[in-house]
DSSP file (Angstrom, degrees, kcal/mol; ACC not computed):
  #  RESIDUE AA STRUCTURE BP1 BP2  ACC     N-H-->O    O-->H-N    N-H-->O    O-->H-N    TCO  KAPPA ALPHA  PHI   PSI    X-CA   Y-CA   Z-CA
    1    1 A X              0   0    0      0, 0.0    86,-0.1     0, 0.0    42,-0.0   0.000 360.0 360.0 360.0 -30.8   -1.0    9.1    3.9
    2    2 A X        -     0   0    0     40,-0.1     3,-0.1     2,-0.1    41,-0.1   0.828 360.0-135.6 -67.8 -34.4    1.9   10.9    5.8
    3    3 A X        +     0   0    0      1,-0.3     2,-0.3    39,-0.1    -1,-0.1   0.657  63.0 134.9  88.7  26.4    0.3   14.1    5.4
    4    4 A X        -     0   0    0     38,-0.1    -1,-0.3     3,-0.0     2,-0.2  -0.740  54.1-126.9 -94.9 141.0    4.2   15.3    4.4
    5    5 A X        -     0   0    0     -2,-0.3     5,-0.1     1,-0.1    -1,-0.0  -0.433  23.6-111.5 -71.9 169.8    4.8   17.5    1.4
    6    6 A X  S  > S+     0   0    0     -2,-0.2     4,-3.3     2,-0.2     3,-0.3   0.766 126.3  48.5 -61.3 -44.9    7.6   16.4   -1.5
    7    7 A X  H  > S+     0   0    0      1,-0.2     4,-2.0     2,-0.2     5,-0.4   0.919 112.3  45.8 -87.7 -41.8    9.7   19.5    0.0
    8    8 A X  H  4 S+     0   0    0      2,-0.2     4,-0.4     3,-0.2    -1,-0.2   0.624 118.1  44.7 -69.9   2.1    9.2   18.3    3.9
    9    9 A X  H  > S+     0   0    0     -3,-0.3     4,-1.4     2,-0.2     6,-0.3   0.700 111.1  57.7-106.1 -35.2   10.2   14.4    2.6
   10   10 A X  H  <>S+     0   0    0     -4,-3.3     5,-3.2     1,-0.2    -2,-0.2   0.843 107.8  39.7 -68.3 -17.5   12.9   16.0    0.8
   11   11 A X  T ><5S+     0   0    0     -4,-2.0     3,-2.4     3,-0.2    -3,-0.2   0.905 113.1  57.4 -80.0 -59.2   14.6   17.7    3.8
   12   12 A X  T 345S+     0   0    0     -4,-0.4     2,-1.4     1,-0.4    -3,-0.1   0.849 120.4  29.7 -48.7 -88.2   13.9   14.5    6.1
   13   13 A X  T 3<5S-     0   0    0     -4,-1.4    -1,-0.4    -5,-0.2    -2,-0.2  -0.135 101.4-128.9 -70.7  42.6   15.9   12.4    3.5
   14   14 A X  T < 5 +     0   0    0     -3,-2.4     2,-0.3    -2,-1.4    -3,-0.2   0.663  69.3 119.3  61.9  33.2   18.5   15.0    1.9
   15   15 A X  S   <S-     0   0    0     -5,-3.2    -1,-0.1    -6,-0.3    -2,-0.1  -0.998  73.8 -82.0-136.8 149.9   17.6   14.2   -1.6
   16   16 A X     >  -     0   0    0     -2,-0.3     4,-0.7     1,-0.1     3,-0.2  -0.287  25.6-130.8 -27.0 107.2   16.1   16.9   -4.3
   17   17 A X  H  > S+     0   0    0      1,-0.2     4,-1.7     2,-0.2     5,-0.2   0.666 113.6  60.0 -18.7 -49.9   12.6   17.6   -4.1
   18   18 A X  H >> S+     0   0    0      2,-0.2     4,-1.8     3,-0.1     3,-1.0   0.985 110.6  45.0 -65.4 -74.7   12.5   17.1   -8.1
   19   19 A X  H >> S+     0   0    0      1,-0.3     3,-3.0     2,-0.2     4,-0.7   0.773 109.7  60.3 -57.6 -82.7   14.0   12.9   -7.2
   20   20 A X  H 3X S+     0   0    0     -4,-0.7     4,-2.8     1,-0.3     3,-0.4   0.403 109.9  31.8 -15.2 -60.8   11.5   13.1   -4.7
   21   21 A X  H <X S+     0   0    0     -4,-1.7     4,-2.7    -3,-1.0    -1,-0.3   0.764 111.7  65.7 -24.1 -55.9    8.5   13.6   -7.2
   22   22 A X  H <<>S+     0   0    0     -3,-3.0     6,-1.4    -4,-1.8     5,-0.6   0.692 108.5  40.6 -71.9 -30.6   10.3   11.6   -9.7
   23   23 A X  H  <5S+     0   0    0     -4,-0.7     3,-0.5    -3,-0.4     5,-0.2   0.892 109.4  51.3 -40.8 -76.8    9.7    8.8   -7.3
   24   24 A X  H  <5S+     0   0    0     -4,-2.8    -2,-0.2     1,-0.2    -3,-0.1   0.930 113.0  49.7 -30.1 -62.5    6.4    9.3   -6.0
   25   25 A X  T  <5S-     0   0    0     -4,-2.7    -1,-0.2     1,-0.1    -2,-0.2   0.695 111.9-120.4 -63.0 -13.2    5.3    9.5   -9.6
   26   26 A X  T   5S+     0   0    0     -3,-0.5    -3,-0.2    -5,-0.3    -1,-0.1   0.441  80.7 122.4 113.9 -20.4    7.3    6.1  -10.6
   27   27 A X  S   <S+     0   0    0     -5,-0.6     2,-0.3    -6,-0.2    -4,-0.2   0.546  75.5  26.5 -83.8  -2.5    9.2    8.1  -13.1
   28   28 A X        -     0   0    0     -6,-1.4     2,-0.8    -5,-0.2    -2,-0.1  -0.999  68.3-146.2-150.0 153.8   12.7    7.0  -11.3
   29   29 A X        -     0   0    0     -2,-0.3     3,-0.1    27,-0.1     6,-0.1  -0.846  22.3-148.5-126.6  99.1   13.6    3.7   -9.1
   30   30 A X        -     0   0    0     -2,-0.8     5,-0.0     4,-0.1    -2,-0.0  -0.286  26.9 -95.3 -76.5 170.4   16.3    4.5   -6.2
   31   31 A X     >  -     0   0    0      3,-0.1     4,-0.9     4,-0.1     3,-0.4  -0.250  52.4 -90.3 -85.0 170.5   18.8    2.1   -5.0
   32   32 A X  H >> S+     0   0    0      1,-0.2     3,-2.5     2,-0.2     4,-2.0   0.850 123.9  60.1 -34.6 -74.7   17.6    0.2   -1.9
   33   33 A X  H 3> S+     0   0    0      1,-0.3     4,-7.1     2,-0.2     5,-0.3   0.812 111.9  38.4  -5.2 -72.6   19.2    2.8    0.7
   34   34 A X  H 3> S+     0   0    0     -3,-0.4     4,-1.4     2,-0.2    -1,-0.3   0.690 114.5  57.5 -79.1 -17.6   17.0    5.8   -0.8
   35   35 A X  H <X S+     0   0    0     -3,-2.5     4,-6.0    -4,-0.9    -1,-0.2   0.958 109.6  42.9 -71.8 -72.5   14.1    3.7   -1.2
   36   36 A X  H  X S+     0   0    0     -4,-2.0     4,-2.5     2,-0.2     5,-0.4   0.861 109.0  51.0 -41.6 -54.7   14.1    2.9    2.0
   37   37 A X  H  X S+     0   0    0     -4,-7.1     4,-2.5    -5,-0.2     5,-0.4   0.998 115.4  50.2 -56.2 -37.6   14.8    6.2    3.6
   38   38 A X  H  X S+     0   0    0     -4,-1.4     4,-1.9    -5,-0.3    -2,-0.2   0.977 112.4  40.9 -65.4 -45.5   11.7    7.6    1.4
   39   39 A X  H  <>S+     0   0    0     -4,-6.0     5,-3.2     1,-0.2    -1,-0.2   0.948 119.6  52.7 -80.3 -32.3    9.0    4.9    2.2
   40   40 A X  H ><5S+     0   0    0     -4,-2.5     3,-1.9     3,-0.2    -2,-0.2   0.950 111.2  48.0 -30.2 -77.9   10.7    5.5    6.0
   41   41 A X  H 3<5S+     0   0    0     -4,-2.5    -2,-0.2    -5,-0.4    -1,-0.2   0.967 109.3  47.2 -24.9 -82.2   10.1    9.2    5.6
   42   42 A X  T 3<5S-     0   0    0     -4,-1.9    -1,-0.3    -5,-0.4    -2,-0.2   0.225 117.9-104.4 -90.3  18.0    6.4    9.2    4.4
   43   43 A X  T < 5S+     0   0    0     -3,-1.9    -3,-0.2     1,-0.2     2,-0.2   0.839  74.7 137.1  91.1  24.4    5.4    6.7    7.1
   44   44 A X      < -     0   0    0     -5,-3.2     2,-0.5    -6,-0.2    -1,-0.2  -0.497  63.9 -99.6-111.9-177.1    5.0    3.3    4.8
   45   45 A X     >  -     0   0    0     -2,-0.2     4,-2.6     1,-0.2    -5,-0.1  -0.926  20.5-150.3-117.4 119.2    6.2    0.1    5.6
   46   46 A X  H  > S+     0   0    0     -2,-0.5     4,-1.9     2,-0.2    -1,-0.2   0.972 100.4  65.1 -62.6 -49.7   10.0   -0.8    3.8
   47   47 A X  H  > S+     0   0    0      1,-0.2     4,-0.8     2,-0.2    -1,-0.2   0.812 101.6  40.2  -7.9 -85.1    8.5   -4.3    4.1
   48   48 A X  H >> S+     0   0    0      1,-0.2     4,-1.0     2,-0.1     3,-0.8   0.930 115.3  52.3 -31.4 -82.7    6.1   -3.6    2.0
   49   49 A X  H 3X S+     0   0    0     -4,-2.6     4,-1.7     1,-0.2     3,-0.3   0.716  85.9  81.2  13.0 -81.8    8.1   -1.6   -0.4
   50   50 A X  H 3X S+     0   0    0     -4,-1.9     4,-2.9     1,-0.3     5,-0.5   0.747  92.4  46.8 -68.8 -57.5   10.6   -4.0   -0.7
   51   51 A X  H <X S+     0   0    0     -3,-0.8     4,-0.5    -4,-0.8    -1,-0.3   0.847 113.4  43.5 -80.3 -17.2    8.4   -6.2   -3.5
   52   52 A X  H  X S+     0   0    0     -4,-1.0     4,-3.4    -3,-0.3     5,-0.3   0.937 110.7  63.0 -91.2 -21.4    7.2   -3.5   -5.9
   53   53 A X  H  X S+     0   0    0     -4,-1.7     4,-2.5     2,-0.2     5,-0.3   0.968 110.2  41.5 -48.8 -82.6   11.3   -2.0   -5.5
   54   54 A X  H >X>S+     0   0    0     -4,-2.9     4,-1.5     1,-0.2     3,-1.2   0.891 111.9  54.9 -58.0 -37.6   12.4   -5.1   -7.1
   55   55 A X  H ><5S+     0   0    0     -4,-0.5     3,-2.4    -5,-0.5    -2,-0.2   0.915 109.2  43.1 -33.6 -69.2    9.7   -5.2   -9.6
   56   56 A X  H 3<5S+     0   0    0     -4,-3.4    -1,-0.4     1,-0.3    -2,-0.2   0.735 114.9  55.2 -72.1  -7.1   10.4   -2.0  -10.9
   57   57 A X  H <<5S-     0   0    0     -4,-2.5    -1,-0.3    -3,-1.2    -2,-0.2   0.583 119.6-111.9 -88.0  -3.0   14.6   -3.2  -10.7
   58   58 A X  T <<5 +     0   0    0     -3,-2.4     2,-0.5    -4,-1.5    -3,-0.2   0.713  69.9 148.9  97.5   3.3   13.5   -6.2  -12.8
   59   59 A X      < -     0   0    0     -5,-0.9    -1,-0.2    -6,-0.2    -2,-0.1  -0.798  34.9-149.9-102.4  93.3   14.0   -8.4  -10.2
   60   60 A X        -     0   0    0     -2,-0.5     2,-0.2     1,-0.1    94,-0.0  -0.497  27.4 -99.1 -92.6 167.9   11.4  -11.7  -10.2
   61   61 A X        -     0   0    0      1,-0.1    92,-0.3    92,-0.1     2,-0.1  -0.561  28.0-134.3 -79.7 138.9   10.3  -13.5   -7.0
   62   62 A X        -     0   0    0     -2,-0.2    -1,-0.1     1,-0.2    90,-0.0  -0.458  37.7 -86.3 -68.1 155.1   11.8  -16.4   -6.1
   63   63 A X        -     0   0    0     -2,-0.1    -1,-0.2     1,-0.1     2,-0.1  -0.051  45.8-130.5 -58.2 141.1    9.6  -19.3   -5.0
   64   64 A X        -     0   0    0      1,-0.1     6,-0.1    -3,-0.1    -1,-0.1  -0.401  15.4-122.6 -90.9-175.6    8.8  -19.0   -1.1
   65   65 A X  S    S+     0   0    0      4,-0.1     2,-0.2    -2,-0.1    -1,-0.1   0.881  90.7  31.7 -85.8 -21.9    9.5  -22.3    1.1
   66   66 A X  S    S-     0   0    0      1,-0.1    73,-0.1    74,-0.0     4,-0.1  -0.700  82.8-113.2-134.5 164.2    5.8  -22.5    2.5
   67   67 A X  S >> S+     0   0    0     72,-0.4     4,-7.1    -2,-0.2     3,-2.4   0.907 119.1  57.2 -58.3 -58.2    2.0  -21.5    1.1
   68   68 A X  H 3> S+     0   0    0      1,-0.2     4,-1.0     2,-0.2    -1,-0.1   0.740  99.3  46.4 -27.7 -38.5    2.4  -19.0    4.1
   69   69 A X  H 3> S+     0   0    0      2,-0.2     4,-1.0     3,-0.1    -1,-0.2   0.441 108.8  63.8-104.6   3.5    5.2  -17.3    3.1
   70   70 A X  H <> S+     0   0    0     -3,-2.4     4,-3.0     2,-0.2    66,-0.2   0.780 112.3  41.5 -88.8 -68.1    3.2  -17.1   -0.8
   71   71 A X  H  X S+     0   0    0     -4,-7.1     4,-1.7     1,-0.2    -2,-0.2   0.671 103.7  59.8 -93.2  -3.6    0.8  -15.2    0.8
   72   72 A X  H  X S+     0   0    0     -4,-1.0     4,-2.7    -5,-0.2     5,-0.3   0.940 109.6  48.2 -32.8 -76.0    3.0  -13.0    3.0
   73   73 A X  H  X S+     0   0    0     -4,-1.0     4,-1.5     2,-0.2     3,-0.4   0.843 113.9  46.8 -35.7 -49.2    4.6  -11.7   -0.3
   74   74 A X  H >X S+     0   0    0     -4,-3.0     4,-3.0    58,-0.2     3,-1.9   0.971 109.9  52.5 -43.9 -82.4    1.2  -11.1   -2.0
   75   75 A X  H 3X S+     0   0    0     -4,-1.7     4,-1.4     1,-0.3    -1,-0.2   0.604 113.7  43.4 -20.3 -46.8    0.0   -9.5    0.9
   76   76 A X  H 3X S+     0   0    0     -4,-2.7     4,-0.9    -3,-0.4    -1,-0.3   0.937 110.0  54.4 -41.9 -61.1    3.1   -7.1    0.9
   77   77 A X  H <X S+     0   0    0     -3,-1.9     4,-2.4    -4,-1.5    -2,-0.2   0.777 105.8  49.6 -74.0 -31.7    3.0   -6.6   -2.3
   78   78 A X  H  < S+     0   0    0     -4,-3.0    -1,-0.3     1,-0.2     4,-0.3   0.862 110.3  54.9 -80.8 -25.1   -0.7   -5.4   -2.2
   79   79 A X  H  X S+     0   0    0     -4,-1.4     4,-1.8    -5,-0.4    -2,-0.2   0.652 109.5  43.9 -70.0 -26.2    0.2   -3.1    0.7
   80   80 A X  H  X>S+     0   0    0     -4,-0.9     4,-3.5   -32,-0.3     5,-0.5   0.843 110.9  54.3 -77.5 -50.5    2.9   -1.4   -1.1
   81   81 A X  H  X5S+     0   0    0     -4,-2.4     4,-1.6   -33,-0.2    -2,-0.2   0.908 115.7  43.1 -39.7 -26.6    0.5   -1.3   -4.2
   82   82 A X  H  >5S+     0   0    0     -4,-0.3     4,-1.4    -5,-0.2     5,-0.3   0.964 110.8  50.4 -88.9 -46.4   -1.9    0.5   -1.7
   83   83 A X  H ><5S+     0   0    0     -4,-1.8     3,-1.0     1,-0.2     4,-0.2   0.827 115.1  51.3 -44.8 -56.7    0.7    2.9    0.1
   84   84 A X  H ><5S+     0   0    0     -4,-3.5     3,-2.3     1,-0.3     6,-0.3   0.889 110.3  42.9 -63.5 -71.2    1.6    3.8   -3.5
   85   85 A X  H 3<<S+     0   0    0     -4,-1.6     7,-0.5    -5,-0.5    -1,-0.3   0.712 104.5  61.0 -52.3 -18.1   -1.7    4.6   -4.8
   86   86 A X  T << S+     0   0    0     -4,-1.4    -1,-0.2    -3,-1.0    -2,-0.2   0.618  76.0 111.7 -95.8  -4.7   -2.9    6.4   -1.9
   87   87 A X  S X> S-     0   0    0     -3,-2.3     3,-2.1    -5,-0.3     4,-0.5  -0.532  76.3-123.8 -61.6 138.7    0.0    9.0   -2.5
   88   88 A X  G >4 S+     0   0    0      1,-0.3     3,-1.5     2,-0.2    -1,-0.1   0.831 117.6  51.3 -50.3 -43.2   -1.8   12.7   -3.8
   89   89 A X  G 34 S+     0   0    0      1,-0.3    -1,-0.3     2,-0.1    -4,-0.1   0.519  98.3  73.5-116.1  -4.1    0.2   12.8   -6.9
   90   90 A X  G <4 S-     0   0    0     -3,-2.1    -1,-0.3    -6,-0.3    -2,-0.2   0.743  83.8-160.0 -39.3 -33.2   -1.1    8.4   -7.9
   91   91 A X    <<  +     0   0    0     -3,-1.5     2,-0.2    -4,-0.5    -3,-0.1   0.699  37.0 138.2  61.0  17.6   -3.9    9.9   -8.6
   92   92 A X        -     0   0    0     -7,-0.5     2,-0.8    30,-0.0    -1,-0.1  -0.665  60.7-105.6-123.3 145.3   -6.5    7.1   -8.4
   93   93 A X    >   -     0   0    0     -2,-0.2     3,-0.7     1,-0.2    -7,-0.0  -0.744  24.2-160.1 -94.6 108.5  -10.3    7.5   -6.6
   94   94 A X  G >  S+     0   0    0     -2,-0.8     3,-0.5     1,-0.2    -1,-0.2   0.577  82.0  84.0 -67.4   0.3   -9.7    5.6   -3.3
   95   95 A X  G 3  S+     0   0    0      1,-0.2    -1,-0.2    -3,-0.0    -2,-0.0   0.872  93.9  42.5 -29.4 -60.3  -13.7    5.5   -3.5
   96   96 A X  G <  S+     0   0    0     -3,-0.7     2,-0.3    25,-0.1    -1,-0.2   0.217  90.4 120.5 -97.2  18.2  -13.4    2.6   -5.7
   97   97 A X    <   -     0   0    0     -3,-0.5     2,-0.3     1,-0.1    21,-0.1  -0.651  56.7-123.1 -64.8 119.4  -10.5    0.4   -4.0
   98   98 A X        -     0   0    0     -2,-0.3     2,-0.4    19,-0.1    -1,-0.1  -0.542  33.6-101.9 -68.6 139.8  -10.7   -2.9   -2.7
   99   99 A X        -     0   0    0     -2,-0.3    -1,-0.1     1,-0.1    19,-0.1  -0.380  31.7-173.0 -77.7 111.2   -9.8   -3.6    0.7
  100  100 A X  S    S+     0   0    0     -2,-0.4     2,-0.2   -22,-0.1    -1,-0.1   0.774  77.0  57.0 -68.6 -25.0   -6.0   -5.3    0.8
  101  101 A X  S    S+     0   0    0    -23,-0.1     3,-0.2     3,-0.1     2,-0.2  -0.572  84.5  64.0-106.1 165.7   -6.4   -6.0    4.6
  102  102 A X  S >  S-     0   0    0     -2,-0.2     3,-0.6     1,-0.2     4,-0.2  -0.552  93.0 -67.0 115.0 169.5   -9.3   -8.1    6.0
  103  103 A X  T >  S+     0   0    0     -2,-0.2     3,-0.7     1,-0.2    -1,-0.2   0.755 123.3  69.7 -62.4 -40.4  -10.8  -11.6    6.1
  104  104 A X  T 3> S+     0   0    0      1,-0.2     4,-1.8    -3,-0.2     3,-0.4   0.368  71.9  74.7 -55.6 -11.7  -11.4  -10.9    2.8
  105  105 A X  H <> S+     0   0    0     -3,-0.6     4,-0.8     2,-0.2     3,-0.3   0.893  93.6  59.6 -75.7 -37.4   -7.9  -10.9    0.9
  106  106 A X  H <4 S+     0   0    0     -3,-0.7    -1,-0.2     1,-0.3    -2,-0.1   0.548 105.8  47.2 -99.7   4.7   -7.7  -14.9    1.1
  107  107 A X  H >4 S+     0   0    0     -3,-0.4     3,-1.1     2,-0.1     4,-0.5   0.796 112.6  49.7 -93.1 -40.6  -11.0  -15.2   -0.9
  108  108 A X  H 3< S+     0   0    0     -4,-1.8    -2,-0.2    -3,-0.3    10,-0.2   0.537 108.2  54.8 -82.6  -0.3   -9.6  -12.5   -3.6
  109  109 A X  T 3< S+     0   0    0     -4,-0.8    -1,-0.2     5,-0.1    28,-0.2   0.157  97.8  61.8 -93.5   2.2   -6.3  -14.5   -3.9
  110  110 A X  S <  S+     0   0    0     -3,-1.1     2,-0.4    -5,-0.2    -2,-0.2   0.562 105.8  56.4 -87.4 -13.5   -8.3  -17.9   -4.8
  111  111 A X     >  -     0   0    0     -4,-0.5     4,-1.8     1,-0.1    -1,-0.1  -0.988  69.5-157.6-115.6 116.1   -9.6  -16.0   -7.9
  112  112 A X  T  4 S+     0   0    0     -2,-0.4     4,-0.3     2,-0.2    -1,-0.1   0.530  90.4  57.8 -74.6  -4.2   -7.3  -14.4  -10.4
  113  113 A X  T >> S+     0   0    0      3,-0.1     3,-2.6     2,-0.1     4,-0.8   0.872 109.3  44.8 -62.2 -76.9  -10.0  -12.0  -11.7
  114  114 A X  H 3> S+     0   0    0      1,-0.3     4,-3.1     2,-0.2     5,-0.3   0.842 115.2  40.7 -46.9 -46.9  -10.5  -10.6   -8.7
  115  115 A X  H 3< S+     0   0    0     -4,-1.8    -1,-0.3     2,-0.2    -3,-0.1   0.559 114.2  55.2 -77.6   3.0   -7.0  -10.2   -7.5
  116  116 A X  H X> S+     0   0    0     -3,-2.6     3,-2.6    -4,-0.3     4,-1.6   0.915 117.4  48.9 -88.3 -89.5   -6.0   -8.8  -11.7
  117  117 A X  H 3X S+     0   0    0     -4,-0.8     4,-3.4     1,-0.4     5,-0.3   0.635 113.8  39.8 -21.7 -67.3   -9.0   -6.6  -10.3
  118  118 A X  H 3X S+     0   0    0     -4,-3.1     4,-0.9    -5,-0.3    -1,-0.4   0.737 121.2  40.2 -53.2 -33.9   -7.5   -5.7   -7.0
  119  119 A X  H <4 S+     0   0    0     -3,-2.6     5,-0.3    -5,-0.3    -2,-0.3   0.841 117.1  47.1-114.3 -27.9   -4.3   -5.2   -8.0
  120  120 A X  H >< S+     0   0    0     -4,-1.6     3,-4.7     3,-0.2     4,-0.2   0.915 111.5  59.3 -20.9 -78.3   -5.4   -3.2  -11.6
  121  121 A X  H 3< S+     0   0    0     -4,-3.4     2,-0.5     1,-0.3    -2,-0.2   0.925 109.3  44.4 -39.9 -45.4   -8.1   -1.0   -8.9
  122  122 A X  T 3< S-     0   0    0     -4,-0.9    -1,-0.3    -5,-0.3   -37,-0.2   0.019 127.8 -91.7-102.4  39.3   -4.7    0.1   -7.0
  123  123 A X  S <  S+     0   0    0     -3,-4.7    -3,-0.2    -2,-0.5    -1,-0.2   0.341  80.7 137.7  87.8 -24.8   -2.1    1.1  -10.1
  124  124 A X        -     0   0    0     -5,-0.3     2,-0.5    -6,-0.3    -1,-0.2  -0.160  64.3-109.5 -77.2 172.3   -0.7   -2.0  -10.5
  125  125 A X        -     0   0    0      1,-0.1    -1,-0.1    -3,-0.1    -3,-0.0  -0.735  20.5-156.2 -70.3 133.3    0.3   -4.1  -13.1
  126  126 A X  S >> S+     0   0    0     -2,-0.5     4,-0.7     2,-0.1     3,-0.6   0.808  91.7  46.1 -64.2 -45.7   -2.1   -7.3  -13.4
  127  127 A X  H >> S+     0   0    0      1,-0.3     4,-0.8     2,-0.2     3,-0.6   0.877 112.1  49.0 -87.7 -31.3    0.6   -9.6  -15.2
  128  128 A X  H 34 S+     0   0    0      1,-0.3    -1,-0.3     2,-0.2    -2,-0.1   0.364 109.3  49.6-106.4  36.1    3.5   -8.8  -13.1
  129  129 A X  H X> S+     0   0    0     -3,-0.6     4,-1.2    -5,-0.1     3,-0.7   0.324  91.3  86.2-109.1  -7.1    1.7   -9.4  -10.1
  130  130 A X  H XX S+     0   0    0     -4,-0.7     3,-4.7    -3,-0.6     4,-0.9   0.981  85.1  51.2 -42.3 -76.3    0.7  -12.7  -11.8
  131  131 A X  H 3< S+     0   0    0     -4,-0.8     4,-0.3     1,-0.3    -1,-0.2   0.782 111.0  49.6 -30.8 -27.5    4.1  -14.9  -10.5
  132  132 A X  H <> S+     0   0    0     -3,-0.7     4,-1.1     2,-0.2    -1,-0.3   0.829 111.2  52.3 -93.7 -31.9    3.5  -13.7   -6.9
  133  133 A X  H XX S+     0   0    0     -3,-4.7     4,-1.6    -4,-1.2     3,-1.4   0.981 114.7  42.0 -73.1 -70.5   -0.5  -15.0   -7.4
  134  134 A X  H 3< S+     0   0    0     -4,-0.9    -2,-0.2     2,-0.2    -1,-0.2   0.355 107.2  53.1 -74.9  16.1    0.6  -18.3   -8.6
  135  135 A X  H 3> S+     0   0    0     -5,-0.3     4,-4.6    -4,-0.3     5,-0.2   0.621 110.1  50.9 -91.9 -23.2    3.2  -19.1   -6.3
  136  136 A X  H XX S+     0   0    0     -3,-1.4     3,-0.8    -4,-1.1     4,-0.6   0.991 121.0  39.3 -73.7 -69.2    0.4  -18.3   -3.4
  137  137 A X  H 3< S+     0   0    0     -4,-1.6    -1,-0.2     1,-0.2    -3,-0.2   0.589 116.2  49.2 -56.7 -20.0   -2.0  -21.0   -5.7
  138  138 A X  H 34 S+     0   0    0     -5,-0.4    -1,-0.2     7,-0.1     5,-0.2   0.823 115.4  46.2 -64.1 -42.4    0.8  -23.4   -6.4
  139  139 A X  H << S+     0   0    0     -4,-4.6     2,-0.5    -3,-0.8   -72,-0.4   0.423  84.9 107.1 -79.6  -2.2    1.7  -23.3   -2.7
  140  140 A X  S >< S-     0   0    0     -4,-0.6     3,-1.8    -5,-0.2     2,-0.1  -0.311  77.8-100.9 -78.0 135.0   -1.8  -23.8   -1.2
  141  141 A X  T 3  S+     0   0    0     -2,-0.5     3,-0.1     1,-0.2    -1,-0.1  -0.316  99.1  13.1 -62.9 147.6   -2.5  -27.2    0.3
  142  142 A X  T 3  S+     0   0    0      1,-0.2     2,-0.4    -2,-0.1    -1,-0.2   0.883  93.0 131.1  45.4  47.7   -4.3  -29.6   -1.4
  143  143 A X    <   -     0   0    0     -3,-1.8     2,-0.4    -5,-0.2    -1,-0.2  -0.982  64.2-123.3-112.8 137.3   -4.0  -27.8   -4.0
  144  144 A X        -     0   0    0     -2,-0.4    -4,-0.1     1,-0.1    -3,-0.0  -0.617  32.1-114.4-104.1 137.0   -2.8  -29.8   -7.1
  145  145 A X        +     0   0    0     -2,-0.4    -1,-0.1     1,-0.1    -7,-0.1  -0.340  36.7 175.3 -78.6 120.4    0.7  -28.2   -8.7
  146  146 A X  S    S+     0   0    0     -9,-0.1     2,-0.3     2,-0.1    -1,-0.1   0.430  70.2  58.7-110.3  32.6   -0.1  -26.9  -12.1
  147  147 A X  S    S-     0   0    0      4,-0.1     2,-0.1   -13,-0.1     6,-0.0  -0.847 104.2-109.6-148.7 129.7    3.2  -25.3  -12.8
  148  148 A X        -     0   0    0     -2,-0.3     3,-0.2     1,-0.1    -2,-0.1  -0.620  36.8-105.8 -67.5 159.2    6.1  -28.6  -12.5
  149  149 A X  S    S+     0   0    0      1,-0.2    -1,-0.1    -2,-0.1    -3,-0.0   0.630 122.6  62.4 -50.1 -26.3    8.3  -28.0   -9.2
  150  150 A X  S    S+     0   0    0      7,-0.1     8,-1.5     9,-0.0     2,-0.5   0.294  90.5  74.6-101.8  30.8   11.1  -26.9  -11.7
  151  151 A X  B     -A  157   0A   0      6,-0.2     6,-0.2    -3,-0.2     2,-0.1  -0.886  69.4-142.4-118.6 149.5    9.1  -23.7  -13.4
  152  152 A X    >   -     0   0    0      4,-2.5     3,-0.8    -2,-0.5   -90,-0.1  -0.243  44.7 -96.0-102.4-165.2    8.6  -20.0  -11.4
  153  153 A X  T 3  S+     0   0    0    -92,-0.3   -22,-0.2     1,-0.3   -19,-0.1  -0.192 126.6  71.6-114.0  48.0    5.2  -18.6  -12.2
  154  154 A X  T 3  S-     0   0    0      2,-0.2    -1,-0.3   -23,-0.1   -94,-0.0  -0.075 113.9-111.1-124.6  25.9    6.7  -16.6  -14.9
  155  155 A X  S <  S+     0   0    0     -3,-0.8     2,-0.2     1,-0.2    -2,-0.1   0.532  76.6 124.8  56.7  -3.4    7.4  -20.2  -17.3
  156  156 A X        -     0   0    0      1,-0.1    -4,-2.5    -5,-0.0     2,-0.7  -0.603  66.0-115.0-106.4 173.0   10.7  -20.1  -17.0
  157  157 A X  B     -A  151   0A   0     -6,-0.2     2,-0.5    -2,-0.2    -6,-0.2  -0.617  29.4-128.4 -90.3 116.8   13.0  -23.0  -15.7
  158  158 A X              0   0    0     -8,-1.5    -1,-0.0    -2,-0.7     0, 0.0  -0.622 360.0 360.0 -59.1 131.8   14.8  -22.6  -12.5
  159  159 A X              0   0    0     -2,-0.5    -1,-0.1     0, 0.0    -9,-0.0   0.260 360.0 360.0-113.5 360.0   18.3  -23.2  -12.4
């Protein structure tokens, strides 16, 4: 999307053209700092970023305070998933993508096929974008909790 080479991103940030690559492709996860300068660099949004970085560190989401702030994260998170994919060396036909931005995202986040679909279509993992789906469907108004208040949308208890 930057229209930058691996060798022009690597001279803007001062790291090896090989880490660079190694990045793009997934195949290494830099500390915040470098993260940042690279998604900085190639014209993404750190924002954005920010939730598939902890994902690949292992990192799960904590519950947000509001339904809003449920579907902020998603939203993020499906915008990094897109920045990601849309890099040359993802590989993936952006022919066949589903649109992250739109009127349409709050209808494909009421369904978990569609958004395992959406989020599948763009590289991602389906199950560890699950937690981030069912805090955004735990958090929706009038919506009836299935999860108790002390469980994340991964089953486990919060402390």
């Amino acid at each position: 999307m930057s229209g930058l080479t691996v060798d022009e991103v690597a001279d803007l940030t001062q790291t090896r053209p090989e880490r660079v690559a190694a990045v793009i492709c997934g195949d290494s996860v830099p500390g915040w700092p470098a993260t940042f300068m690279l998604v900085t660099a190639m014209r993404g949004s750190p924002d954005d970023a920010r939730w598939l970085w902890e994902w690949a560190r292992g990192q799960r989401p904590r519950r947000p305070a509001s339904h809003a702030a449920a579907v902020y994260r998603a939203h993020a998170a499906l915008r990094g998933l897109r920045f990601v994919s849309a890099l040359p060396s993802a590989g993936s036909d952006s022919g066949k993508r589903m649109s992250v931005d739109g009127p349409g995202l709050p209808e494909v986040l009421s369904d978990w096929d569609r958004t395992r679909e959406l989020v599948e279509s763009l590289g991602g993992s389906a199950e560890r974008f699950r937690p981030l789906w069912e805090q955004v469907r735990r958090s929706a108004p009038g919506t009836p909790a299935f999860l108790s208040s002390g469980e994340d949308g991964d089953g486990a208890t919060e402390e």
